[in-house]
PADREN-920994 format. One record per residue (C-alpha): residue number from 1; residue in one letter; z negated, x negated, y negated. Coordinates in steps of 0.05 Angstrom, whole numbers, plus 32768, in hexadecimal, padded with zeros to 4 digits. Example, Ala and Ser with C-alpha at 12.3 -4.5 7.8 and 13.67 -1.06 7.14 Angstrom:
(rec 1,"A",(7F64,7F0A,805A))
(rec 2,"S",(7F71,7EEF,8015))
END
This chain:
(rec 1,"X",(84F6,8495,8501))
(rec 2,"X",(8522,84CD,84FD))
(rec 3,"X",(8532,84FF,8536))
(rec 4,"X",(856D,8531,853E))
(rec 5,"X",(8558,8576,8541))
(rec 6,"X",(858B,85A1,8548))
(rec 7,"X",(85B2,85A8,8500))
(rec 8,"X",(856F,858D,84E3))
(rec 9,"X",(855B,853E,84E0))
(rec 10,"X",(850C,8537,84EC))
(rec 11,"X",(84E5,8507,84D0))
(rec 12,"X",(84AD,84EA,84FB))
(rec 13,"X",(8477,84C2,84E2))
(rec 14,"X",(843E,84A3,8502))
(rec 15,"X",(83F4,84B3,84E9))
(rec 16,"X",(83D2,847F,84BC))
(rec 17,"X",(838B,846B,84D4))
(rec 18,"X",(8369,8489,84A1))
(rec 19,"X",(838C,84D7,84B1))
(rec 20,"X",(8379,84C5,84FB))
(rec 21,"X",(8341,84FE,8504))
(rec 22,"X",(8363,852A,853B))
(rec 23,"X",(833E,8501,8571))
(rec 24,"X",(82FF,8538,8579))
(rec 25,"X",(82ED,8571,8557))
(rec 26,"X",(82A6,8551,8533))
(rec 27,"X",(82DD,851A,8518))
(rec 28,"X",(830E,8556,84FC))
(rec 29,"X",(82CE,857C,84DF))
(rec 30,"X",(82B3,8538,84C3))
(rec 31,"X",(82FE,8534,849F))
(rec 32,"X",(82FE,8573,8487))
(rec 33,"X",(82B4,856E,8468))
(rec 34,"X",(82D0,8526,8444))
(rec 35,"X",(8308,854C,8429))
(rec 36,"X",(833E,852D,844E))
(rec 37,"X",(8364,856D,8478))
(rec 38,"X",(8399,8583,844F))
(rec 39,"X",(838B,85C4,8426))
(rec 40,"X",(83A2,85F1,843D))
(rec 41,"X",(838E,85FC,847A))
(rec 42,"X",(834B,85DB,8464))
(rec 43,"X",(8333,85FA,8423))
(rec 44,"X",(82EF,8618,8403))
(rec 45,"X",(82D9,8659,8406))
(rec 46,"X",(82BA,8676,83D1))
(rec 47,"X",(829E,86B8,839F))
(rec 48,"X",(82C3,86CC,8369))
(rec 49,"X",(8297,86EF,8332))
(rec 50,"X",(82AA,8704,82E7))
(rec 51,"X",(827C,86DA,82C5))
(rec 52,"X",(823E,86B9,82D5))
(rec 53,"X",(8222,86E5,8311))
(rec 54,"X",(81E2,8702,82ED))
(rec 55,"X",(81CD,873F,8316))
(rec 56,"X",(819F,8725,8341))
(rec 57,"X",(81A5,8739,8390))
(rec 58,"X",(81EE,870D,837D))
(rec 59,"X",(81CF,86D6,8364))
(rec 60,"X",(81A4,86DF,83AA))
(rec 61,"X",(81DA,86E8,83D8))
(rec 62,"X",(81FD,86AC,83C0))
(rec 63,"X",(81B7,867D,83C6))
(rec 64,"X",(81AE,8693,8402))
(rec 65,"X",(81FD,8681,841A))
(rec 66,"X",(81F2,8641,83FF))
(rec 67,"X",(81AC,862F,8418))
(rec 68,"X",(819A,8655,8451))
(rec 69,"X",(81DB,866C,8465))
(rec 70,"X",(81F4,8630,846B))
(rec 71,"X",(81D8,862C,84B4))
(rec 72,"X",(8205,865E,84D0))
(rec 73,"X",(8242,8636,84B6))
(rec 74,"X",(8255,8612,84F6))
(rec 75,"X",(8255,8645,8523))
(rec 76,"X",(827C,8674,84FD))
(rec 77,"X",(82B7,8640,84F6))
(rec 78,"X",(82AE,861F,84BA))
(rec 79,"X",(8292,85E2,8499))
(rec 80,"X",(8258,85D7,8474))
(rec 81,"X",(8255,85D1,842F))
(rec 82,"X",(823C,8587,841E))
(rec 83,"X",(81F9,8582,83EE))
(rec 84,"X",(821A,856F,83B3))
(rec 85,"X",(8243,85AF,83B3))
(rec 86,"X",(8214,85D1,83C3))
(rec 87,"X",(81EF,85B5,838F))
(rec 88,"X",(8226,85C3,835B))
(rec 89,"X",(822C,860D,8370))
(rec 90,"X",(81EB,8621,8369))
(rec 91,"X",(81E7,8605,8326))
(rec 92,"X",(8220,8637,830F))
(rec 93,"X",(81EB,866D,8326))
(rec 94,"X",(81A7,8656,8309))
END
């Protein structure tokens, strides 16, 4: 369906059932988690080291962020990280 705007035309399109998350907030957070919010607004957040991160208080700031940290995810705004990326992160440390 298209829609005058002013000089511009306006496409509107209806949302398919399976980009129908914007019920509740636990079904938005749920999307994002699964990967399907659009990046951005919905992307990681990460560490950027040169190299493998070999000094150790790093390599125990970033277990704890993604063990024990991960706790104090949800309040703060964001989404938990799921176990299997966790899992893959802190094999790039060990």
């Amino acid at each position: 369906m298209y829609t005058a705007a002013g000089n511009f035309a306006v496409v509107l399109q209806k949302i398919g059932a399976d980009e129908s998350f914007y019920d509740t907030i636990d079904h938005l957070t749920d999307a994002i988690a699964a990967g399907k919010y659009p990046s951005p607004p919905a992307r990681n957040l990460g560490f950027l080291f040169k190299g493998k991160p070999n000094r150790p208080e790093l390599v125990a700031f970033v277990k704890f962020v993604l063990n024990e940290g991960q706790k104090y995810v949800d309040e703060n705004g964001y989404i938990a990280l799921s176990k299997q990326k966790i899992a893959e992160e802190l094999r790039k440390v060990n």
